[in-house]
DOTI-270745 format. One record per residue (C-alpha): residue in three letters; x negated, y negated, z negated. Coordinates in nm, 4 decimals, padded with zeros to 6 digits. Layout:
# DOTI-270745
+--------+----------+----------+----------+
| residu |       px |       py |       pz |
+--------+----------+----------+----------+
|    ALA |        X |        Y |        Z |
...
+--------+----------+----------+----------+
***
This chain:
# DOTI-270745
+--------+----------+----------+----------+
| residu |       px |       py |       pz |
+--------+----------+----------+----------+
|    UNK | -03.0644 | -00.8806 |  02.4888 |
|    UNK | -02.7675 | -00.8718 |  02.7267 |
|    UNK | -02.6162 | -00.6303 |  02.9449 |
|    UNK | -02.8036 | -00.8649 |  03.2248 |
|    UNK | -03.1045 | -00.7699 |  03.0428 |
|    UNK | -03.0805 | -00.4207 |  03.0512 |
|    UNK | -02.9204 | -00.3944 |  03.4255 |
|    UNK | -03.2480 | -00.5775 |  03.5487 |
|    UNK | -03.4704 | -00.3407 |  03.3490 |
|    UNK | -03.3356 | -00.0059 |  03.4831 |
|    UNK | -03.2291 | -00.1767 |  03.7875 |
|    UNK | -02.8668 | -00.0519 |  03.7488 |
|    UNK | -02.5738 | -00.2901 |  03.7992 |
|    UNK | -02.4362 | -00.4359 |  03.4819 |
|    UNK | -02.1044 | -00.2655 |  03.5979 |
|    UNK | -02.2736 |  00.0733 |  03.5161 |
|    UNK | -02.4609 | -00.0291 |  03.2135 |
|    UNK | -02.0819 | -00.1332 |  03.0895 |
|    UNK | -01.9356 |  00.1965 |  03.2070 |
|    UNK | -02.2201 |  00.3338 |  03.0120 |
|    UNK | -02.1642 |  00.1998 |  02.7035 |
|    UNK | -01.7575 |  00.1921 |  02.6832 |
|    UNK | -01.7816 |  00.5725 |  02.8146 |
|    UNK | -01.5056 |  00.4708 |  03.0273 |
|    UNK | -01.5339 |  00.4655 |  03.4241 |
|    UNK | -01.6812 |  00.6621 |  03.6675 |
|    UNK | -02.0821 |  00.7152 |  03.5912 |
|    UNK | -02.3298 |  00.9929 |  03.6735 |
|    UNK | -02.4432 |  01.1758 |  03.3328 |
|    UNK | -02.8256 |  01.1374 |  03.3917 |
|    UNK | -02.7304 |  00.7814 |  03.4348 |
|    UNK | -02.5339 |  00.7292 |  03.1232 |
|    UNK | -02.8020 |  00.8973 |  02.9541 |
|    UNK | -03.0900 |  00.6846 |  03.0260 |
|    UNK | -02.8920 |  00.3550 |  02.9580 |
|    UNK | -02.8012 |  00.4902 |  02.6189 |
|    UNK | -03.1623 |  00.5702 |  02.5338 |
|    UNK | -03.2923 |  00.2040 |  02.6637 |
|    UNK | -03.0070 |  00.0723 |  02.4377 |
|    UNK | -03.1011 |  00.2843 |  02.1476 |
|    UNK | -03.4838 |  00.2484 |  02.1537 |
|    UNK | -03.4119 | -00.1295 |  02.1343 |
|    UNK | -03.1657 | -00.1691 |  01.9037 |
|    UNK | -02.8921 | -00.3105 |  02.1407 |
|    UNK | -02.6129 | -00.4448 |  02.0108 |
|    UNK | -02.3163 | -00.5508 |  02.1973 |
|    UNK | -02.2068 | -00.8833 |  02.1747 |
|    UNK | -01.8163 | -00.8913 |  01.9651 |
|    UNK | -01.7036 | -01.1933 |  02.0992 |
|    UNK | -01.7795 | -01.0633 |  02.4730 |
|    UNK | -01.6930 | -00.7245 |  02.4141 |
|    UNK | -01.3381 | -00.8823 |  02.2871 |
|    UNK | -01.3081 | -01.1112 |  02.5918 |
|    UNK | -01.3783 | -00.7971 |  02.8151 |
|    UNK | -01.1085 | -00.5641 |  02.6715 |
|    UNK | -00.8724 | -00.8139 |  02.5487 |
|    UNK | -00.9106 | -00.7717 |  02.2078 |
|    UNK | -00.9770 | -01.0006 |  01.8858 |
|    UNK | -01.1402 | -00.6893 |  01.6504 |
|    UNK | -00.9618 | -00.7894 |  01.3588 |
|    UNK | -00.6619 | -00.6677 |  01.1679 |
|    UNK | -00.4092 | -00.8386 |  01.0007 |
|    UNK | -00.3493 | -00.7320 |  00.6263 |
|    UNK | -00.0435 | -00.8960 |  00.5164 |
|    UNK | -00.0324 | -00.9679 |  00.1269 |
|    UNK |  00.3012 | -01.0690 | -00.0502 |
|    UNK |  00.2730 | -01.4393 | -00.1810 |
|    UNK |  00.4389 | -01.3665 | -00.4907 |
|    UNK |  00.2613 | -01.1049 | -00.6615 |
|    UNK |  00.1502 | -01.1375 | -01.0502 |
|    UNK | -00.1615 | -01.0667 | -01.1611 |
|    UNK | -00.1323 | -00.7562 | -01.3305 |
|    UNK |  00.0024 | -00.6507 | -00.9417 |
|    UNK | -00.3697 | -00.7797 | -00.8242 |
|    UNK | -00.5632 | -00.4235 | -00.8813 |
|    UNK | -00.2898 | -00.2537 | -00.6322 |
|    UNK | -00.3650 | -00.4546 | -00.3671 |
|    UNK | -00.7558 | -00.5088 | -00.4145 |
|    UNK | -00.7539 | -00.1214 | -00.4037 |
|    UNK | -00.5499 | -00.1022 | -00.0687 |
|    UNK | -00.7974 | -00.3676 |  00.0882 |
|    UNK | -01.1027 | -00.1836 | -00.0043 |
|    UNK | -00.9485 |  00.1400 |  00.2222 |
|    UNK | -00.8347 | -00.0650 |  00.4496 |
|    UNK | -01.1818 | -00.2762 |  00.5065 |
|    UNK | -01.4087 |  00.0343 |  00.4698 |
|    UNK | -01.2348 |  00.2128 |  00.7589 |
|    UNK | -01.2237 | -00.1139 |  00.9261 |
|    UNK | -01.5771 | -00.2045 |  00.9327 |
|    UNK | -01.6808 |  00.1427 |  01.0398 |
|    UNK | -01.5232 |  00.0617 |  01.3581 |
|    UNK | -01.5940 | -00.2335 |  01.4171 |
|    UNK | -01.3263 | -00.4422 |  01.2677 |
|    UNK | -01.2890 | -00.7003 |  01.0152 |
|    UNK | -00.9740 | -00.7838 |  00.8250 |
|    UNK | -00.8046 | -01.1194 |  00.8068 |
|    UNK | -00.5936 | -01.2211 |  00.4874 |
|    UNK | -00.2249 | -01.3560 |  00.5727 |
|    UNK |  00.0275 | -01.4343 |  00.2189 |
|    UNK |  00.3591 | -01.4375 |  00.2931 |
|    UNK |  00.7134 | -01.4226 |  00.0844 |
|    UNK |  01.0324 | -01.2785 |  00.1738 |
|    UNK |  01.1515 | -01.6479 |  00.3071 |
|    UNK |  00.7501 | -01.7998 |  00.4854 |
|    UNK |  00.5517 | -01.6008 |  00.7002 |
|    UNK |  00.4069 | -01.9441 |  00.8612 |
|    UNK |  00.0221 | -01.7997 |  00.8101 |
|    UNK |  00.0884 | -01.4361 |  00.9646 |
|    UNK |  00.2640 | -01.6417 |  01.2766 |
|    UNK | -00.0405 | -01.8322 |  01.3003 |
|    UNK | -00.2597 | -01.5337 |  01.3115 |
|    UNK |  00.0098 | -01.4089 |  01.5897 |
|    UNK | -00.0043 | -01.7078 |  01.7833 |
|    UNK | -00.3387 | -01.7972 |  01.7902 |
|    UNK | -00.4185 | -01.4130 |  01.8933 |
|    UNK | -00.6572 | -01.4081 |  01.6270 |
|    UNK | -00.5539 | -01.0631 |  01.5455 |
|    UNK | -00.4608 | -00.6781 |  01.7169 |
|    UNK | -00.2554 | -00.5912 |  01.5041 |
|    UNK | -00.1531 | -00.5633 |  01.1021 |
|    UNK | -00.1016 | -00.3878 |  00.8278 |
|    UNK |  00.2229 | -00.5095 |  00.5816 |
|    UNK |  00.1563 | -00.4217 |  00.1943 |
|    UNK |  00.4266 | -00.4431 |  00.0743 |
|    UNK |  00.8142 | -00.3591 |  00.2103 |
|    UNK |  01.1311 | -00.5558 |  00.1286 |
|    UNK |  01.4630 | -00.4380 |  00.2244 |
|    UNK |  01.5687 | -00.7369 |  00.4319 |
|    UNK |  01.1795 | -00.7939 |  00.5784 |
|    UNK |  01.0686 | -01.1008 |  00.7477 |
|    UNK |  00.7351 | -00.9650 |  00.8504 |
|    UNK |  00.8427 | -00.6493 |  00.9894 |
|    UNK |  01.1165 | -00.8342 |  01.2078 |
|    UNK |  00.8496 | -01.0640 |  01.3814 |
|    UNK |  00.5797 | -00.8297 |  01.3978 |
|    UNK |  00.8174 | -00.6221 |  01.5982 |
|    UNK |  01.0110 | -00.9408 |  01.7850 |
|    UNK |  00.6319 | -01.0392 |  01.8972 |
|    UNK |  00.5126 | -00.6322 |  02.0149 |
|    UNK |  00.2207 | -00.6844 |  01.7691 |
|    UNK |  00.1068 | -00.3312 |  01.6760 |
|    UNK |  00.1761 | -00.2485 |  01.2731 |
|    UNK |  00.1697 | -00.0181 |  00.9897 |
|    UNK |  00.3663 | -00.0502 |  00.6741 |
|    UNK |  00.2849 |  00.0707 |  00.3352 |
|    UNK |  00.5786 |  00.1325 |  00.1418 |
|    UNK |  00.8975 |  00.2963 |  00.3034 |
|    UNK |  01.1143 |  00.1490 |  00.5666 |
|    UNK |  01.4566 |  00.2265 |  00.7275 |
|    UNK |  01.3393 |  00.1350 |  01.0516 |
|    UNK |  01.2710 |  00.4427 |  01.2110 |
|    UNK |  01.0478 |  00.2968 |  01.4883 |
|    UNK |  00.7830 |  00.1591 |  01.2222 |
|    UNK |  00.4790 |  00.3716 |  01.1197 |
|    UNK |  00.4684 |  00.4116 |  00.7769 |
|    UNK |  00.2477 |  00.4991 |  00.4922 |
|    UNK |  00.3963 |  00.5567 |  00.1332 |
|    UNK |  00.3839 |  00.7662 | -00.2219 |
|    UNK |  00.6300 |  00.9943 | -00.2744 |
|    UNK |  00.8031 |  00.7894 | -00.5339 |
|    UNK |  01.1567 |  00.9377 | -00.5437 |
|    UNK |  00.9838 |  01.2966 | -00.6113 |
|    UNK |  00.7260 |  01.1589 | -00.8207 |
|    UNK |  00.9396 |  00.9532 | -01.0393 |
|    UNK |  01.2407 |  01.2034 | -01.0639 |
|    UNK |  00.9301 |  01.4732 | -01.1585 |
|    UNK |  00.8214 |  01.2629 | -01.4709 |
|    UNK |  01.2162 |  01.1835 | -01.5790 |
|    UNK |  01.2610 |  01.5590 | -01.5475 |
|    UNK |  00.9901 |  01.6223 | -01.8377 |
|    UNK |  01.1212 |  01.3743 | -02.0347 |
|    UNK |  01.4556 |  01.5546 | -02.0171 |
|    UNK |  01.2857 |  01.8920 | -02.0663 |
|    UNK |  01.1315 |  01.7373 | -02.3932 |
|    UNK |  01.4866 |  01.6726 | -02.5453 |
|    UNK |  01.5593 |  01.3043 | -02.4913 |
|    UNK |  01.8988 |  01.2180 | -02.4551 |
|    UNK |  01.9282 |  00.8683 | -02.4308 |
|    UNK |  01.6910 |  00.6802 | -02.1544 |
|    UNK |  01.6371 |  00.3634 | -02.0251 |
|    UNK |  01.4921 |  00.1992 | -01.6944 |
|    UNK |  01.3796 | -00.1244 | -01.6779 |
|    UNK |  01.2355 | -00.1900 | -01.2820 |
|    UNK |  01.1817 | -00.5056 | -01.0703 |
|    UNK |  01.3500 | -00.6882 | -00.8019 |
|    UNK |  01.5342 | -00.4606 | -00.6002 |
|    UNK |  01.4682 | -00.6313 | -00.2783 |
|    UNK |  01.1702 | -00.4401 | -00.2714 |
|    UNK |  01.1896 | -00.0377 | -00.1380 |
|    UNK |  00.9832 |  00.1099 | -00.4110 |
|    UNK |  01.2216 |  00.0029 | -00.6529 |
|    UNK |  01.5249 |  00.1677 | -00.4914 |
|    UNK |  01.2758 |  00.4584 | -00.4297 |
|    UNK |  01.1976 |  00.4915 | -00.7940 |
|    UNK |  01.5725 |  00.4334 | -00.9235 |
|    UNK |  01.6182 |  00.7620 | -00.6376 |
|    UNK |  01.4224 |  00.9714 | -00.8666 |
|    UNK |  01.5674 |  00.8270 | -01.1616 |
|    UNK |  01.9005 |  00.9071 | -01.1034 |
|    UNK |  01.8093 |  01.2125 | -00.9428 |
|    UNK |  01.6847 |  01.3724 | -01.2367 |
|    UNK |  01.9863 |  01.2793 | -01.4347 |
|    UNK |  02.2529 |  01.4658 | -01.1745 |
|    UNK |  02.0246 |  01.7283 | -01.2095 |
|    UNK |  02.0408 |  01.7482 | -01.5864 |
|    UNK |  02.4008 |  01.6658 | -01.5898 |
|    UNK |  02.5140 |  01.9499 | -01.8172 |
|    UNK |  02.2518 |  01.7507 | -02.0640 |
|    UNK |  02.4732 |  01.4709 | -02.1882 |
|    UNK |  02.2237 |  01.2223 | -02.1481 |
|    UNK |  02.3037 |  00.8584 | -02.1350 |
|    UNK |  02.1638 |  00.6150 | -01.9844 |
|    UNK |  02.1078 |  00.2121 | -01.9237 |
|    UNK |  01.9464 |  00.0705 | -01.6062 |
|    UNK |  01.8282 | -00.3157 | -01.5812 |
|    UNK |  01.6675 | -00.4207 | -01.2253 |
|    UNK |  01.5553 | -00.7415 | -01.1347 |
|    UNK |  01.3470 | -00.8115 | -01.4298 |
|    UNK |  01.1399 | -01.0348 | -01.3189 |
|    UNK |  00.9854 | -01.2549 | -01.6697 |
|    UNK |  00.8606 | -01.1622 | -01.9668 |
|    UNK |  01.1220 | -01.3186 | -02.1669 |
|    UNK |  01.3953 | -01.1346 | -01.9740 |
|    UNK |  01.2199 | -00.8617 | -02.1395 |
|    UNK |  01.2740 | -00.9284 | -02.4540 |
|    UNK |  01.6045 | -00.9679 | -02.4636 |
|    UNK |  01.6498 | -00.6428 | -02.3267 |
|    UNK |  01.4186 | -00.4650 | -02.5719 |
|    UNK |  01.6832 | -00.6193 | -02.8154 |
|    UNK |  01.9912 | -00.4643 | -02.6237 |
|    UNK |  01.8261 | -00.1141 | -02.5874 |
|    UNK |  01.7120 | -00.1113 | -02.9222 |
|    UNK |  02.0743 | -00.1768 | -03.0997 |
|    UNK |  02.2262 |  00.1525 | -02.8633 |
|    UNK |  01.9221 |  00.3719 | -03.0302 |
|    UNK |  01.7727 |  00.4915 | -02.7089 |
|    UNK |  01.4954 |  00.7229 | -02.7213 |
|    UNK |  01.2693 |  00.6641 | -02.4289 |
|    UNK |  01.1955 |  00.2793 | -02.1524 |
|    UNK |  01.1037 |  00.4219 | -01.8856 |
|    UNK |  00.9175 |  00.1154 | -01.6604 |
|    UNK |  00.9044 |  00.0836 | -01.2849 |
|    UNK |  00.5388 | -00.0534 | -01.3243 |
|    UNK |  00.2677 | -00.1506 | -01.5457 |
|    UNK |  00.3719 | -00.5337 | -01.5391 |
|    UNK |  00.7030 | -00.4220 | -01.6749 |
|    UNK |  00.5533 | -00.1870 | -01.9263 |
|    UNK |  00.2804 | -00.3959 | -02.0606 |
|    UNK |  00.6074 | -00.6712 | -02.1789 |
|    UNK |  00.8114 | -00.3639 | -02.3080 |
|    UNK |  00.4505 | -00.2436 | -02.5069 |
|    UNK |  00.4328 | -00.6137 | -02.6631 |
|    UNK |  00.7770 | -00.6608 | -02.7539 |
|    UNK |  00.7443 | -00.3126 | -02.9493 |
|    UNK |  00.4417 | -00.4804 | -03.1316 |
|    UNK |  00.6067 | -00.7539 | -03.2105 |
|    UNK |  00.8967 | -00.5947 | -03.3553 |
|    UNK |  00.6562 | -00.3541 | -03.5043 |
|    UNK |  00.8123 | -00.0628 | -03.3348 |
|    UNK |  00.5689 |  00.2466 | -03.3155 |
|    UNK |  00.5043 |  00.4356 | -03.0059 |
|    UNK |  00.5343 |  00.7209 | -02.9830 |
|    UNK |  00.7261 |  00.7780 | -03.3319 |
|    UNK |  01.0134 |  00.5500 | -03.3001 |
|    UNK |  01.0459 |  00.4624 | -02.9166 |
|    UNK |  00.8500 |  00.6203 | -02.6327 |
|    UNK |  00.7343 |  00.4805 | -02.2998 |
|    UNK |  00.6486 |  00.5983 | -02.0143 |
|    UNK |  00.5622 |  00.3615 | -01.6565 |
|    UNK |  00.6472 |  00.4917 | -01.2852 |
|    UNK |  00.2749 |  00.3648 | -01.1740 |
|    UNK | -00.0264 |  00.3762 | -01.3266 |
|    UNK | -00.2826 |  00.1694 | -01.3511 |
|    UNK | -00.6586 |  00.1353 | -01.5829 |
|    UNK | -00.4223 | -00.1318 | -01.8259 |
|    UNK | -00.1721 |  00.1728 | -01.9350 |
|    UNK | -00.4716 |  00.4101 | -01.9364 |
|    UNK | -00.6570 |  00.2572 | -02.2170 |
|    UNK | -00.4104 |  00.1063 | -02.3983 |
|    UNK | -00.3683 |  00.2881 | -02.7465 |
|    UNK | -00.1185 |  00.4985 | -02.7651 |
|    UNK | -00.2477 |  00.5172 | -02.3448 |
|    UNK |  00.0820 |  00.5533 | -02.1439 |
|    UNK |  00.2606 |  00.8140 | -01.9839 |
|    UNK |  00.2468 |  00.7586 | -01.6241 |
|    UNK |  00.2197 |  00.8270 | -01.2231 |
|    UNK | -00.0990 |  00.7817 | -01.0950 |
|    UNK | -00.0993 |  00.7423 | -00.7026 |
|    UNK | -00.4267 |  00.6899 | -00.5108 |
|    UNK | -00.3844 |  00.3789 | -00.3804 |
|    UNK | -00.7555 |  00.3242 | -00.1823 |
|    UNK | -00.5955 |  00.6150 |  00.0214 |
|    UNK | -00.2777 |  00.3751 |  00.0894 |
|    UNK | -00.5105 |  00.2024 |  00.2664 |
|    UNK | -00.7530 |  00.3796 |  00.4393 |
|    UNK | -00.4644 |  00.6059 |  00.6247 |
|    UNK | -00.2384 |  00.2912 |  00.7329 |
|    UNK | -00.6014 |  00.1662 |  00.8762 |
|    UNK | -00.6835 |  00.4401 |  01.0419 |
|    UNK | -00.3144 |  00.5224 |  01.1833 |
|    UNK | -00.3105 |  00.1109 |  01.2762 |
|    UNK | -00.6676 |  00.2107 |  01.5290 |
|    UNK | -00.4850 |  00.4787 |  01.6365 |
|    UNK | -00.1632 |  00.2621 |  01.7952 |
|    UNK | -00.4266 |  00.0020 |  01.8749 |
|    UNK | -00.6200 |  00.3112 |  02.1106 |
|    UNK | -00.2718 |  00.3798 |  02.2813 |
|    UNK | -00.2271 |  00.7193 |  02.0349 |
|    UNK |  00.0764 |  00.8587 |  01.9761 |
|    UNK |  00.0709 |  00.9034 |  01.5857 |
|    UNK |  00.3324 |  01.0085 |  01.3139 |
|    UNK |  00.5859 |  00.7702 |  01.2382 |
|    UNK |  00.6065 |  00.8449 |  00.8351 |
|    UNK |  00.3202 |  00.9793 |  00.5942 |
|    UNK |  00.3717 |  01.0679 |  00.2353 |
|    UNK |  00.0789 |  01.1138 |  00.0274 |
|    UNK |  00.0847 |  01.2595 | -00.3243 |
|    UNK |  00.0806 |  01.1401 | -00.6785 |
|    UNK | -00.0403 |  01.2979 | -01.0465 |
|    UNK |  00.2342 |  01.2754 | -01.3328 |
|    UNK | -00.0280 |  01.1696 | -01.6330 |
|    UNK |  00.1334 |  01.2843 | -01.9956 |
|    UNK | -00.0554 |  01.0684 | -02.2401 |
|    UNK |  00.0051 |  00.9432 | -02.5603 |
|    UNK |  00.3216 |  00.7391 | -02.5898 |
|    UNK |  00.5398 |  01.0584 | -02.5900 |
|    UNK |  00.5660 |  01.2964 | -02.7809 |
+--------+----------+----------+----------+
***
């Protein structure tokens, strides 16, 4: 059945049968009524590629996925798809896959290019980003998850620096005196977020004594090692990880070395994840919700896309999770 169809059959134009359906022009309420019963009493169903064609849009969304993730990075991102597609498809959207690194976004220009999408939603931030330069260059409509220094970009993100200056702050508070932090590359914002809270909760505990080592861009495994070694010959108390990849090497070089957790080294990660939850001893982490990542930078992304004026920057919470591997 087309609009055609139904015009002919109420003998309406096809003008007000669109008016009708959209909810948009000018069209009498009796009328609207009585198309929107024909359309629900048989099953109408409007056409997406014509419906696109009419108001200039594609109905799809971008979700732009970092190239170089790891596997144990996979569950973060499945998570923020599944918010993102479920408020999607309840409006009528469906979500197109671009990978991209810090240095080739050839498949998210594509998806500009061709105008296969409306607009897009960028997983993950870097501090010198590619994506987010283009996206804006090219007026396509985005939302970020992760934080941003671009003021004009709508963002969604964890409170990280609170979150991960809240956990450091109970470690303190427990008596450890000598910490280290082991994070990732620190072209990403989360990292410098988390080292925020870090170091935060040390200038806070000044008057402590504590001491403390810091190693970013940790990228391998055996990198890893070797700095197990290091922190293990200055007797520090407590790693402290940026994420679960990180933690998960820390937690086998322990094994291997046949260091004990909790009773000769804690750990603790800055993100949780199922892998740190049932490990034994389980880890001491943050657990963010990550399906609601998604679903707000989806629904904030329809928003822009419906001409809204919406907030620029959205924190959402987070759930310090004392386990096992401290004492």
């Amino acid at each position: 059945m087309t609009i055609g169809d139904i015009a002919r059959e109420l003998g309406v134009s096809k003008t007000t049968v669109s008016r009708a359906i959209s909810g948009k022009g000018r069209i009498g309420e009796q009328t609207r009524r009585r198309v929107l019963e024909y359309i629900e009493a048989h099953h109408y169903s409007p056409n997406v590629v014509a419906k696109g064609l009419a108001q200039n849009k594609t109905f799809n969304l971008g979700m732009v996925l970092p190239g170089d993730y790891n596997i144990v990075e996979l569950p973060f991102f499945q998570k923020c798809m599944m918010g993102i597609s479920r408020v999607a498809s309840a409006q009528g959207y469906d979500v197109l896959i671009s990978m991209v690194t810090a240095d080739h976004i050839a498949q998210l220009e594509r998806a500009v290019e061709n105008r296969k999408i409306d607009g897009a939603i960028l997983t993950r931030t870097l501090t010198d980003d590619a994506p987010m330069r283009y996206l804006s260059k090219n007026k396509v409509p985005f939302v970020a998850i992760g934080g941003t220094e671009d003021a004009q970009a709508v963002q969604v993100d964890n409170d990280h620096k609170s979150a991960c200056r809240a956990l450091t702050e109970i470690l303190l508070d427990r008596g450890v005196k000598r910490i280290a932090l082991i994070g990732g590359s620190d072209g990403y914002v989360v990292t410098k977020k988390r080292l925020q809270g870090f170091e935060a909760a040390l200038e806070k505990r000044a008057d402590l004594d504590i001491e403390s080592l810091v190693f970013l861009n940790v990228i391998h495994s055996r990198e890893v090692d070797a700095i197990v070694e290091e922190i293990l010959t200055k007797q520090v108390e407590c790693i402290v990880c940026m994420d679960d990849f990180l933690c998960g090497c820390v937690l086998s070089t322990l094994q291997q070395r046949r260091i004990t957790v909790p009773e000769r080294m804690q750990v603790v990660s800055f993100y949780d994840s199922s892998i740190l939850a049932n490990r034994l001893p389980a880890v001491t982490s943050i657990r963010f919700d990550v399906e609601e990542l998604g679903r707000k930078a989806c629904e904030l992304l329809l928003r822009v896309l419906e001409g809204e004026e919406v907030e620029r920057r959205t924190l959402l919470g987070y759930e310090v999770c004392i386990r096992e591997s401290t004492k």
